[in-house]
C-alpha positions in Angstrom: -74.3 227.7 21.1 -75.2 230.1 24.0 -72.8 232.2 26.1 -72.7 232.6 29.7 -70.8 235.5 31.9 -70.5 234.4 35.4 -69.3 236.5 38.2 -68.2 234.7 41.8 -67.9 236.8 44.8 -66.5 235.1 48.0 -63.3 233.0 48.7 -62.4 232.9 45.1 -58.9 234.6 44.9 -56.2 232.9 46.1 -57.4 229.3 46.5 -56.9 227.9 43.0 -60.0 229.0 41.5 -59.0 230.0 38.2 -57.0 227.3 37.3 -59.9 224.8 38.8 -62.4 226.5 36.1 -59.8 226.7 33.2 -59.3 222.9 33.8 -63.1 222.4 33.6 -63.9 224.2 30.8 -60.9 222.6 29.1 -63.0 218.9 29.7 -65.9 220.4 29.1 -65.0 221.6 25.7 -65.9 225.3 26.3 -64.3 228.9 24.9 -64.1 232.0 26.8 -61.9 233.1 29.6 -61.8 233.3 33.3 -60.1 236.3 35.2 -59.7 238.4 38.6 -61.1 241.2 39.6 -61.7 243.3 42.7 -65.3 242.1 42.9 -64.1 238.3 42.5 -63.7 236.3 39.8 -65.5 236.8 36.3 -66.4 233.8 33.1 -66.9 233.7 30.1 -67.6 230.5 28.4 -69.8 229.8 25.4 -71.0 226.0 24.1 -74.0 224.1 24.0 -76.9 224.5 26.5 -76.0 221.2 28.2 -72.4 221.2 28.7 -72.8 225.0 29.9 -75.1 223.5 32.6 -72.9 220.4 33.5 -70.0 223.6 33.8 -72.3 225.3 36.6 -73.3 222.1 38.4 -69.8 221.4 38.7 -68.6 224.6 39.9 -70.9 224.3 42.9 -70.3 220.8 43.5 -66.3 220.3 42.5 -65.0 223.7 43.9 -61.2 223.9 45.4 -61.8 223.4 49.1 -60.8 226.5 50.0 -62.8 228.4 48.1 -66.4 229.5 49.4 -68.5 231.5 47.0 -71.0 234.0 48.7 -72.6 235.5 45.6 -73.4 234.6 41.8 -75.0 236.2 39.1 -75.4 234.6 35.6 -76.4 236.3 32.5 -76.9 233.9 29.1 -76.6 235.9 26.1 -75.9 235.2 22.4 -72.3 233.4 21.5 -69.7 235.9 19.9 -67.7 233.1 18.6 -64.8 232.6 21.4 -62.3 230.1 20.1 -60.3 229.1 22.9 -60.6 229.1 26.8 -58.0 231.4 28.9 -56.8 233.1 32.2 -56.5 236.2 31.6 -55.0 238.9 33.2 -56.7 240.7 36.0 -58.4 243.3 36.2 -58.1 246.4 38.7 -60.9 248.6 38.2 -64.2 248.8 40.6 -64.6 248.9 44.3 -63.6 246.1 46.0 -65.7 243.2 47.5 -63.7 240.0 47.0 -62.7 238.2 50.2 -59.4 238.4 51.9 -58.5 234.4 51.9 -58.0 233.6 55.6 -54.4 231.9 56.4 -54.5 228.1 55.5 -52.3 225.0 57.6 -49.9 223.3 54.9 -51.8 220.6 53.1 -50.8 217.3 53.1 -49.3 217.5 49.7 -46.9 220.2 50.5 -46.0 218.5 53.7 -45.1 215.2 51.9 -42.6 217.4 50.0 -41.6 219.2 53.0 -40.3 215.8 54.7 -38.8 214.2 51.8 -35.2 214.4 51.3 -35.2 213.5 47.9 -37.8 216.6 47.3 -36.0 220.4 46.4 -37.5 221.9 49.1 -36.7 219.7 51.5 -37.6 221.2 55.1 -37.9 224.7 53.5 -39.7 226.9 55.7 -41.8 228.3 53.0 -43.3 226.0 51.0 -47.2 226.2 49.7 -49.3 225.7 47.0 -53.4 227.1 45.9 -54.2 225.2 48.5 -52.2 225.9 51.3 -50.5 228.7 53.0 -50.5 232.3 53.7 -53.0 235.1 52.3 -54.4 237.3 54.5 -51.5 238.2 56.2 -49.5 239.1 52.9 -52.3 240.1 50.5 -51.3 244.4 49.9 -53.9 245.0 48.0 -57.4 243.3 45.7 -57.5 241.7 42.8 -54.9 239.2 44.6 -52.4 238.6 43.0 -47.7 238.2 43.0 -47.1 242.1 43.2 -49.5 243.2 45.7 -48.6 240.7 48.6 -44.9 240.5 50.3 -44.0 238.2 48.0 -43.1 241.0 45.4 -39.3 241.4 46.2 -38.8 237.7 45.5 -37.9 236.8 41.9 -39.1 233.1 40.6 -36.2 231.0 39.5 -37.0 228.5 36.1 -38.3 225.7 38.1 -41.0 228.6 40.3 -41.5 230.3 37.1 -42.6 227.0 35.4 -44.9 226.0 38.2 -46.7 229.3 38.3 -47.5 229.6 34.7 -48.9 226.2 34.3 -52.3 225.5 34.6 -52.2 221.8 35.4 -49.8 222.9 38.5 -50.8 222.6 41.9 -48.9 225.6 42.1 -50.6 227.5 39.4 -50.6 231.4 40.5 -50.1 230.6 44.2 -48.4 233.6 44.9 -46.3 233.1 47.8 -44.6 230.0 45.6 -41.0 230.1 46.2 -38.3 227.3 46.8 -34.8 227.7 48.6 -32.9 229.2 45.9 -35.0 232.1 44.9 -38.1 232.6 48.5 -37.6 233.6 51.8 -34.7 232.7 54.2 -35.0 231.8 57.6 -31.5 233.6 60.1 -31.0 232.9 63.7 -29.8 235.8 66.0 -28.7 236.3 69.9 -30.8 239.1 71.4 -28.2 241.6 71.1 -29.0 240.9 66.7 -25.7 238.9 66.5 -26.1 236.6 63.6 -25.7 233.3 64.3 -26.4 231.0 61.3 -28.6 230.9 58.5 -31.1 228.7 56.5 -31.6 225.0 57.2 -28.4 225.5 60.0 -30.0 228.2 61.7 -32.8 225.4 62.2 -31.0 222.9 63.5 -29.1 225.2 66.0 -32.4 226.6 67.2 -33.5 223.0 67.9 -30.4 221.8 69.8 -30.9 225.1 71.9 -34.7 224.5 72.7 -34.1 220.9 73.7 -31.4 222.7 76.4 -34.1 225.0 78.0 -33.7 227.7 75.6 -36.9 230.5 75.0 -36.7 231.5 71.2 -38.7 234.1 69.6 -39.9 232.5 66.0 -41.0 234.6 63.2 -44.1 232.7 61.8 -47.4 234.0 59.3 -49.1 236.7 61.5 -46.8 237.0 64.2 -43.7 236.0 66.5 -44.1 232.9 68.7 -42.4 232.7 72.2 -41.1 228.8 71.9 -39.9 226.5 74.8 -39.7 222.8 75.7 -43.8 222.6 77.6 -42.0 219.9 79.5 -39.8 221.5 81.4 -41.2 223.0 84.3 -38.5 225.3 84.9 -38.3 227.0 81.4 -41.9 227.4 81.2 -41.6 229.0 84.9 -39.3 231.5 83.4 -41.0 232.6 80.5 -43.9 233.7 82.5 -41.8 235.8 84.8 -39.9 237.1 81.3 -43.6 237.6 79.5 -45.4 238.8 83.0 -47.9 236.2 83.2 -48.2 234.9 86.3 -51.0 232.3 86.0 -52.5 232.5 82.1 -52.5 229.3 80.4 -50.5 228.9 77.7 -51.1 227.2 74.6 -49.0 224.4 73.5 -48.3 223.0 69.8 -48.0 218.8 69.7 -46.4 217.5 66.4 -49.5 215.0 65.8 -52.4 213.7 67.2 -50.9 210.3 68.5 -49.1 213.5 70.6 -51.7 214.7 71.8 -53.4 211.9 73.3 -50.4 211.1 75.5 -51.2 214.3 77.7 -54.6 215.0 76.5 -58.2 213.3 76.0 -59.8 215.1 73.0 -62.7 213.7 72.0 -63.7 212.6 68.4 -65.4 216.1 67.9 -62.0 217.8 69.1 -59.6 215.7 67.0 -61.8 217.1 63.7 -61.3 220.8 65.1 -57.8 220.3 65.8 -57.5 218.5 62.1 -59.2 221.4 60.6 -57.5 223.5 58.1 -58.1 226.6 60.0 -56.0 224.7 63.1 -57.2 226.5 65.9 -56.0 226.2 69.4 -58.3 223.7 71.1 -58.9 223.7 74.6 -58.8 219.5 75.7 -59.0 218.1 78.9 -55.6 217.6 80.3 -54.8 213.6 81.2 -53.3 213.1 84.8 -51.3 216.0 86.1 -49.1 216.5 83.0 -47.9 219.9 81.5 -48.9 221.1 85.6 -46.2 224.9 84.6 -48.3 225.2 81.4 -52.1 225.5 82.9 -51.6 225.6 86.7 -54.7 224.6 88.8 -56.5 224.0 85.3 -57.8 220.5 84.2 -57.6 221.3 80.7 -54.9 222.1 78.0 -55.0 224.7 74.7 -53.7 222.3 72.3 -53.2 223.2 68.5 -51.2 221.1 65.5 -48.7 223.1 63.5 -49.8 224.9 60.6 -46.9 226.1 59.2 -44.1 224.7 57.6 -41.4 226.0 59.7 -43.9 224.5 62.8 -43.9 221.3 61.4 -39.9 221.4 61.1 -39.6 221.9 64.5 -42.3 219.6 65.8 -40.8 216.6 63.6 -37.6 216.7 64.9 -38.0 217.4 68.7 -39.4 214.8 70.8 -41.4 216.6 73.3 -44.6 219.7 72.6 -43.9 222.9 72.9 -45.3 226.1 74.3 -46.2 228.1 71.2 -47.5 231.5 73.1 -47.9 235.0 71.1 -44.9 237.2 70.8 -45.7 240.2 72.9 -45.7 241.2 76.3 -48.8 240.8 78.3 -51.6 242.8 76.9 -49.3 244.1 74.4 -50.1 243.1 70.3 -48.6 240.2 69.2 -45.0 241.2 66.8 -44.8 241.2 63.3 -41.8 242.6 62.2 -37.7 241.8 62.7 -37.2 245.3 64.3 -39.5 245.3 66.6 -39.2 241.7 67.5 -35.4 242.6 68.1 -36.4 245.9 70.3 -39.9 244.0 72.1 -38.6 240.3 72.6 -35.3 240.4 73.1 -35.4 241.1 76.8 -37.8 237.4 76.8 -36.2 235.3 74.8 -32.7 234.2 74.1 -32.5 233.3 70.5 -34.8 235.0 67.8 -35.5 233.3 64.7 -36.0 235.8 61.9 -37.3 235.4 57.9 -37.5 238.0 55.2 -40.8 237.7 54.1 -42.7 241.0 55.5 -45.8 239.8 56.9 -48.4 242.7 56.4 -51.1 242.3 58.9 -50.6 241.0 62.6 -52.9 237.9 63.0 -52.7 236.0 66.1 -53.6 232.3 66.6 -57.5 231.4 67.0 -59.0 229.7 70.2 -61.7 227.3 70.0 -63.7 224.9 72.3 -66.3 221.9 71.7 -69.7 223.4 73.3 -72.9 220.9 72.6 -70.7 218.8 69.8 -70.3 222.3 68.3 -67.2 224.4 67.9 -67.1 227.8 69.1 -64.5 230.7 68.6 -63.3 232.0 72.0 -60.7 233.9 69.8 -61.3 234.5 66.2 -58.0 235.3 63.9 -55.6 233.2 61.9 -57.4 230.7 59.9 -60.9 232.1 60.1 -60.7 236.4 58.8 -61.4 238.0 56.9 -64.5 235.5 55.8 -67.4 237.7 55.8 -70.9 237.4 57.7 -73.4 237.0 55.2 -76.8 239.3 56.3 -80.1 238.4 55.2 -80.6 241.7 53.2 -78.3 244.6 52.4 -77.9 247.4 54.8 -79.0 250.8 54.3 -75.6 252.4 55.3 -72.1 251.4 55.2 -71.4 251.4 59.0 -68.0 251.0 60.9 -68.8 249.6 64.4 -65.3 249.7 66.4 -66.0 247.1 69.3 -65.1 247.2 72.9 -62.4 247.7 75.2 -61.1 244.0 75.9 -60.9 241.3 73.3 -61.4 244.0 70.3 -62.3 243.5 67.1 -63.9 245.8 64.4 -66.3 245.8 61.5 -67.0 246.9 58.1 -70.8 246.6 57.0 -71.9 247.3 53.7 -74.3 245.9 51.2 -75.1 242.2 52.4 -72.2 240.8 54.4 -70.2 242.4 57.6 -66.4 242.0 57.8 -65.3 241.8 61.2 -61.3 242.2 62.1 -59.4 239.7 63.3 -58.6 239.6 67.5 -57.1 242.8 67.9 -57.0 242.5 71.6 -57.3 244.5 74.6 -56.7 248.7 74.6 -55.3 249.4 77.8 -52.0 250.0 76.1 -51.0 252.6 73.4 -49.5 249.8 71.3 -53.0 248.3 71.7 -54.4 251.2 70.2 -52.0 251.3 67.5 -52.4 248.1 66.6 -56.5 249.2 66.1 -56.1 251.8 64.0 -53.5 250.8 61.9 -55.5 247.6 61.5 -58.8 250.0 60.7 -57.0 251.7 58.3 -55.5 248.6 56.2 -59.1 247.5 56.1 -60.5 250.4 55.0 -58.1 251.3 52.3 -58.7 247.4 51.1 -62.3 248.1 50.6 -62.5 251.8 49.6 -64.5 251.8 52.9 -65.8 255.0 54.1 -68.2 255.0 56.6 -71.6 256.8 56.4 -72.0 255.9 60.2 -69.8 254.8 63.2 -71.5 253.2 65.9 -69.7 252.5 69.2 -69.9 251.0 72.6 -72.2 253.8 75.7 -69.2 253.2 77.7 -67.5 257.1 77.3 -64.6 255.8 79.0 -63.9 252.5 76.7 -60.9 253.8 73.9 -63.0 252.8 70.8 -65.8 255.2 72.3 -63.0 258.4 72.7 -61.9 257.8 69.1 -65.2 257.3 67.8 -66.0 260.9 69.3 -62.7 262.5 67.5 -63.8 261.1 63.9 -64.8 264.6 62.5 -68.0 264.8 59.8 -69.2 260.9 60.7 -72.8 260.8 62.4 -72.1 258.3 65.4 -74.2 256.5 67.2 -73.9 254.6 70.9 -75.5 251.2 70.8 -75.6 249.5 74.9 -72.9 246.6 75.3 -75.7 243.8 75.9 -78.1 244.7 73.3 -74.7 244.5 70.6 -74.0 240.3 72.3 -77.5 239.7 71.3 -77.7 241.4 68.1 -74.3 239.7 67.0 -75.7 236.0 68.1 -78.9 237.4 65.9 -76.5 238.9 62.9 -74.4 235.2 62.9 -77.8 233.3 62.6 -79.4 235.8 59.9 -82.4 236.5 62.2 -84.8 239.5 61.9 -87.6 239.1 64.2 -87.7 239.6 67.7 -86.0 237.2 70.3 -85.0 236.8 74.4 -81.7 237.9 74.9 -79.7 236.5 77.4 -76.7 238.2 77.9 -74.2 237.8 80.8 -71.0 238.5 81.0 -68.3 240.5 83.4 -68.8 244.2 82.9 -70.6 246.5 80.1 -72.3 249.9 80.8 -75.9 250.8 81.3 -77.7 253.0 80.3 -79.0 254.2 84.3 -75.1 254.6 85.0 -75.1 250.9 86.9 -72.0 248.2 85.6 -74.6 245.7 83.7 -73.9 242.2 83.2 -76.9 239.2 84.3 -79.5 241.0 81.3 -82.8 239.3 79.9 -83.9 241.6 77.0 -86.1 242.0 74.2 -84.6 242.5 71.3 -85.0 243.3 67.8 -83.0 244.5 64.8 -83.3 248.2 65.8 -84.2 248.1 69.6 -84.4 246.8 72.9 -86.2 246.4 76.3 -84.5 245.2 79.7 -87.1 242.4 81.2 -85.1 241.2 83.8 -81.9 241.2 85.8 -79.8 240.1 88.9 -80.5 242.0 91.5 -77.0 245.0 91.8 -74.7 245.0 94.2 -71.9 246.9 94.8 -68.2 246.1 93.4 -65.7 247.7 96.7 -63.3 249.3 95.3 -64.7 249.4 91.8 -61.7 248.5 89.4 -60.1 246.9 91.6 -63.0 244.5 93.3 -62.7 243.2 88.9 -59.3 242.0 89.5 -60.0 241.0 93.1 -62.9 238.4 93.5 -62.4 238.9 97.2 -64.5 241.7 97.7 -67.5 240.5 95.0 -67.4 237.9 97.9 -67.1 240.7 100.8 -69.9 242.6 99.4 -72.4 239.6 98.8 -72.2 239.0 102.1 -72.1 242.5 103.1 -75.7 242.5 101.4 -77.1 239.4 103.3 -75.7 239.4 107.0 -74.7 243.1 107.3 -71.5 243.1 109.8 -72.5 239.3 110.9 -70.5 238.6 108.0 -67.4 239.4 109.6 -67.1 236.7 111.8 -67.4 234.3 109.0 -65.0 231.6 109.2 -64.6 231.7 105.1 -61.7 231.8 102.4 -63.0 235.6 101.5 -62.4 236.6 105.1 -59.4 235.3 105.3 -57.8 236.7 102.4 -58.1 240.0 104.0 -55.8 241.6 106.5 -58.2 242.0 109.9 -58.0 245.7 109.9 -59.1 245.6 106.3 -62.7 244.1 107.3 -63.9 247.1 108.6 -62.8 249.7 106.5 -64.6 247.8 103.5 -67.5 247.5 105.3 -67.4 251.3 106.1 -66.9 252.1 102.4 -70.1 249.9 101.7 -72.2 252.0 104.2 -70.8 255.4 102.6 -71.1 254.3 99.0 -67.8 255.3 98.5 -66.3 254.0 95.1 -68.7 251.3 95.4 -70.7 251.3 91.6 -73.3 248.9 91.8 -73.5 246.0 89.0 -75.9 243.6 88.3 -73.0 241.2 86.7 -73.5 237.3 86.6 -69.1 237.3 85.9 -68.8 239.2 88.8 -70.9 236.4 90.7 -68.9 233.5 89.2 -65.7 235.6 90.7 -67.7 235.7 94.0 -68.4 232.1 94.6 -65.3 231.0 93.1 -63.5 233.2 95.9 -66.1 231.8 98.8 -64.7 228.1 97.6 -61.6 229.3 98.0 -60.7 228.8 94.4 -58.9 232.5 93.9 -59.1 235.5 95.7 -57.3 238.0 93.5 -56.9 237.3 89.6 -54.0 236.2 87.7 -55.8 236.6 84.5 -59.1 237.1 83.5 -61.9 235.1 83.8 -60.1 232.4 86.2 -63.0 232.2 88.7 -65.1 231.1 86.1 -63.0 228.7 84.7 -61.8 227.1 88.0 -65.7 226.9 88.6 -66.2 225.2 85.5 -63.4 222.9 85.7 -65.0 221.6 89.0 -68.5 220.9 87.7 -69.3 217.3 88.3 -71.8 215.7 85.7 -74.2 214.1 88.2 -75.1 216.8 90.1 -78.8 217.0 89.0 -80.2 219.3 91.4 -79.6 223.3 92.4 -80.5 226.2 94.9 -82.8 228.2 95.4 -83.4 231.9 93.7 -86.4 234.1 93.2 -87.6 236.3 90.3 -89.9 239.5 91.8 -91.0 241.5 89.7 -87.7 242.0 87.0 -85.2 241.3 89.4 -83.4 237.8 89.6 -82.3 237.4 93.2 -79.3 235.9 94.2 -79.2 235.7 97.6 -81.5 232.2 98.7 -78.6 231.0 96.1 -75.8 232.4 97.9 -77.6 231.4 101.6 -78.0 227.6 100.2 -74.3 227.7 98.7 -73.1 228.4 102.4 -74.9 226.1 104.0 -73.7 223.3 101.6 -71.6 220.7 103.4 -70.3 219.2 100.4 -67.8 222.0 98.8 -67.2 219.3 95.8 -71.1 219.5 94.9 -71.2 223.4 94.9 -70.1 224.1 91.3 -72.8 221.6 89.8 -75.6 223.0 91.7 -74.8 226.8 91.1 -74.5 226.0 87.4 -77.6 224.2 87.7 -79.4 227.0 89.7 -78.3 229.4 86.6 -79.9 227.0 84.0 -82.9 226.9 85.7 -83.0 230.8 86.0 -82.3 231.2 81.8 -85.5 228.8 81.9 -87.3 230.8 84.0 -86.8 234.0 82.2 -87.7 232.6 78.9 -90.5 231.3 79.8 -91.5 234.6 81.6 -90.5 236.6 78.1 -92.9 234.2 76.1 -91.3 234.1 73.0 -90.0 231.1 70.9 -86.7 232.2 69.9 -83.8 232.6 72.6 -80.1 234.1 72.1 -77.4 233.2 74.5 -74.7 235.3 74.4 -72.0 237.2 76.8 -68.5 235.9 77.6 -70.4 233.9 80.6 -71.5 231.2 77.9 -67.8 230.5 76.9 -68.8 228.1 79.9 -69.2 224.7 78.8 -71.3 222.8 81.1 -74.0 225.9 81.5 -74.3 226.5 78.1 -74.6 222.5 77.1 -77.2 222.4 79.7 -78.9 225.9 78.9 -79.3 224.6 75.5 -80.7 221.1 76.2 -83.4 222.0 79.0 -84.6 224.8 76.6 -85.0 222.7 73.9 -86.7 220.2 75.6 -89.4 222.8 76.8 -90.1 223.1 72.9 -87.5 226.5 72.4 -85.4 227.7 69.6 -82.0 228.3 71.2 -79.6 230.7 69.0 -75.7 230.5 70.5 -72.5 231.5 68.5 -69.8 229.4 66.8 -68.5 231.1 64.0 -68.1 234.5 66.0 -67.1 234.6 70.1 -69.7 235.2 72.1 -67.7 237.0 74.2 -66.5 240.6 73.2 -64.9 240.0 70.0 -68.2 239.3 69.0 -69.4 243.0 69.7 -68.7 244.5 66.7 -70.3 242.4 64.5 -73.7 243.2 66.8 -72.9 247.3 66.3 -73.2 246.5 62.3 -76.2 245.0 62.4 -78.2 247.5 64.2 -80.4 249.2 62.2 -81.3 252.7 62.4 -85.2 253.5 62.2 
């Protein structure tokens, strides 16, 4: 007789781990105990050699499927005679590590109960189990457990009470368990906070309403949903003037996958993600013209399954999808709480369906697309944080790196593994900003995180940058926006040696005062070297040539024909007023407001304006993706470019792309010209291992055919999946610097 002590860090609270090892042990014929604690989860079980190693072989092999364990340590020492195998309590002392379980769709257990009538809770909003439902949104505090989530105002009646306490039970310590007669209640108001009904009639009024026309705000797990019939061309019309989004997809919530297909083609890859229990929006390929209000001008649809109970309510009993958009005006945070929802969406929406279950942390939906058969986060949040990123050795500081601007996220690195926020979003507003540090905060108090080091975007002008500066006592460190992509593609992959760096994307400061943006570096954990990049122009207007792909297009030709550009007959021209013309060309000459930028998103805006595509932006990033919806498979060849020196040039690209007589082929061959280029450039570096990243590689054809043409020329191609290559990646690549 031998004993072993065991300790699991990882996904291993809040997924029905202890009552999975209690059970084994149990068959196994073991003693000891199994119990919480802010580190994870600790054993003790003593028996023979043998069945002590069957016990370990199936912990790795038979684990809940929730549950993900990221570290293990196993001592054997001498048996002390344990006669019995229990769950005890938890324990509260040491600093935490333990992961915050990400929010998990309702399994199909729980939604077999949830749509039968003969079942007590019956289409009750809040049903779950260990393996389903919410946690990171109503976890308080670590070791996880009833009284620190949301759940600790809601008594258990006897038939809860029984469930939780019993080991065999599905239900076995899942803390949210409730039932109609003792959990959360769902109440339907007007906007004015008129009560209107409650519990399963509230429901049924809010569905009769919808099917109408109605615009409801919904209280779900991490935030309010703006509902409407994504049929109706009409109502969907009038939530975008309500929310003030003009153009902006929006994403729409089938009720199954037989659904789907009727206005969508997803593809064997897409159905899995969609199926996923992380259910991520998934952006499909739209079939026909359907849902024409809900992505205008867009071949392609953000589809996701519902993941809630209350979701799959409404979804089973209407007969159309619906748009399922966040609760928040534009660029605002998504809501979270009744109040606010009652002060913030009441002016959108003309019923709000309300709950009582306080949801602690804001989490907004996650977007995904298939890129090269692989998933990749666009949007990383409900389903997928706060799962760490595992490094390939322990860090030297505990560092908070704060993000960008747009698309925010933070991070928390210390020891081995980086924990990066969910989407926090953009930080033009001061709600934005709010949401960030109130989000920091929670974080920080859940680890007992203090930092020994913030590192922060060179932008002085982004907001994480300003209140990096104010944090008094903290050594800070700026760390340029390209050189963070590549280091988070490097940090997501675990590597340590030195790689090309590709990075492109719309805007990010450099270091010689120029907007960079079309980068080839060198790059290793604790430095970097520019090799090469697209040759600068200017942006007219600065901000406002960003929102208005017009004058990228103006000033492209500007730079090749001088003021024989004028008399153009092209879409860019015309999009001007005629006294206009001159005056931009003027501020060209003078240099006035006119910072220079070497940005490859700024090119997509360009040619996407010279097609005539857009000329000023609804939202951002629509050039790009109206280029990218137009890219036709068998175009095979592309236009010319030239690489002097370290400067990609642009311009035989932009000459050929004018002198093209087939508008239909341009997309293909300017995505192909690009590929070509990343070729180029990596050959030209010389090294084996190559990281794409930037929000440019969001693009599905040039990444698919990046990655294919350089692994056929015998490279190592490193793109992300787990984390967005785009900005919410850039915190994860300020943690994993590493200070020499």
């Amino acid at each position: 007789m031998i004993r072993i002590e065991l300790r699991l860090q990882g996904a291993v609270q809040g997924v029905g781990f202890r009552p999975f090892i209690y059970r084994l042990a149990r068959r196994l014929g073991l003693a000891g105990y199994v119990t919480n604690g802010p580190q994870g989860v600790a054993i003790v079980a003593e028996g023979s050699r043998e069945r002590l190693d069957r016990f370990l072989a199936r912990i790795d092999s038979e684990s809940p499927p929730l549950a993900r364990i990221t570290h293990k340590k196993v001592d054997v020492l001498p048996a002390r005679g344990e006669d019995d195998f229990v769950i005890r309590s938890s324990r509260k002392e040491g600093i935490p590590s333990v992961m915050l379980v990400p929010d998990i769709t309702t399994c199909p257990d729980c939604t077999r109960e949830l749509l039968d009538p003969s079942n007590r809770r019956y289409r009750y909003p809040f049903i779950n189990c260990t393996n389903c439902g919410p946690r990171f949104t109503l976890i308080e505090a670590l070791p996880y457990d009833r009284p620190r989530t949301t759940m600790k105002g809601f008594s258990l009646c006897a038939a809860c009470e029984k469930e939780y306490r019993d080991p065999l039970d599905r239900r076995f310590h899942a803390e949210p368990n409730a039932c109609p007669d003792c959990g959360p209640t769902v109440r339907l108001t007007t906007p004015g906070g008129e009560e209107l009904a409650q519990g399963e009639e509230a429901i049924s009024i809010l569905l009769q309403r919808i099917e109408k026309g109605a615009i409801a705000a919904v209280k779900g797990i991490g935030g309010f949903h703006l509902l409407c019939d994504a049929t109706r061309e009409e109502t969907v019309a009038l939530l975008r003037r309500r929310k003030g989004r003009s153009g902006k997809p929006f994403a729409v919530m089938f009720r199954d996958l037989d659904q789907i297909r009727q206005y969508a083609d997803p593809t064997k890859e897409e159905e899995a993600l969609l199926l996923s229990p992380e259910r991520p929006v998934v952006l499909l390929r739209k079939k026909g013209e359907h849902l024409p209000a809900v992505s205008p001008n867009l071949s392609s649809v953000g589809a996701f399954l519902p993941y809630s109970p209350l979701h799959a309510i409404l979804l089973s009993a209407l007969p159309f999808p619906i748009v399922a958009t966040s609760g928040n005006l534009s660029e605002e945070p998504i809501v979270k709480d009744n109040e606010e929802a009652k002060k913030r969406l009441s002016p959108l929406a003309d019923l709000l369906l309300l709950h009582n279950r306080p949801i602690h942390r804001r989490c907004d939906d996650s977007v995904s697309k298939i890129i090269g058969h692989t998933p990749r986060l666009m949007r990383r949040a409900r389903g997928f944080v706060a799962a760490p990123v595992i490094l390939p050795g322990k860090r030297k500081e505990r560092v908070l790196a704060v993000g960008g601007h747009l698309k925010n996220t933070f991070a928390l690195a210390f020891d081995d593994q980086v924990i990066v926020s969910p989407h926090i979003g953009d930080l033009e507003t001061l709600e934005g900003m709010d949401h960030f540090e109130t989000a920091l905060a929670d974080l920080c108090r859940i680890y007992d995180f203090t930092p020994d080091r913030i590192v922060h975007d060179l932008h002085p002008d982004y907001a994480t940058t300003r209140w990096a500066v104010r944090q008094q006592g903290i050594p800070k460190t700026p760390l340029q926006h390209h050189y963070a992509h590549i280091l988070s593609c490097m940090a997501e992959h675990g590597l340590t040696k030195e790689v090309t760096g590709i990075a492109w994307d719309g805007t990010g400061y450099g270091p010689d005062g120029t907007v960079w943006g079309g980068e080839v570096l060198h790059c290793t954990t604790s430095e970097y070297k520019r090799l090469f990049s697209f040759r600068p122009f200017p942006l007219l207007g600065g901000e406002r040539a960003v929102r208005e792909p017009r004058r990228v297009a103006l000033a492209l030709l500007f730079d090749l024909y001088g003021e024989k550009a004028l008399t153009f007959d092209l879409p860019s021209l015309s999009a001007f007023r005629k006294e206009e013309l001159p005056l931009l060309q003027e501020v060209r000459e003078k240099g006035i407001n006119t910072p220079l930028t070497s940005s490859v998103g700024r090119l997509f805006d360009g040619i996407a304006s010279l097609l005539g595509l857009v000329q000023i932006l609804g939202y951002e990033a629509e050039g790009a993706m109206k280029i990218e919806d137009r890219v036709l498979p068998e175009i095979l060849d592309h236009y010319t470019y030239t690489i002097t020196g370290d400067v990609i040039d642009w311009r035989p690209l932009i000459e050929d792309l004018l002198k093209d007589p087939d508008r239909q082929k341009v997309p293909g061959r300017f995505i192909n010209t690009l590929v070509r280029i990343i070729l180029e450039v990596s050959r030209r570096a010389g090294r084996e291992k190559v990281c794409l990243s930037g929000g440019v590689f969001q693009n599905r054809p040039l990444t698919e055919r990046a990655e294919a043409l350089l692994r056929r020329e015998g490279f190592q191609v490193f793109t992300q999946s787990r984390i967005p290559c785009n900005d919410g990646g850039l915190s994860l690549g300020q943690a994993y610097w590493e200070k020499t």
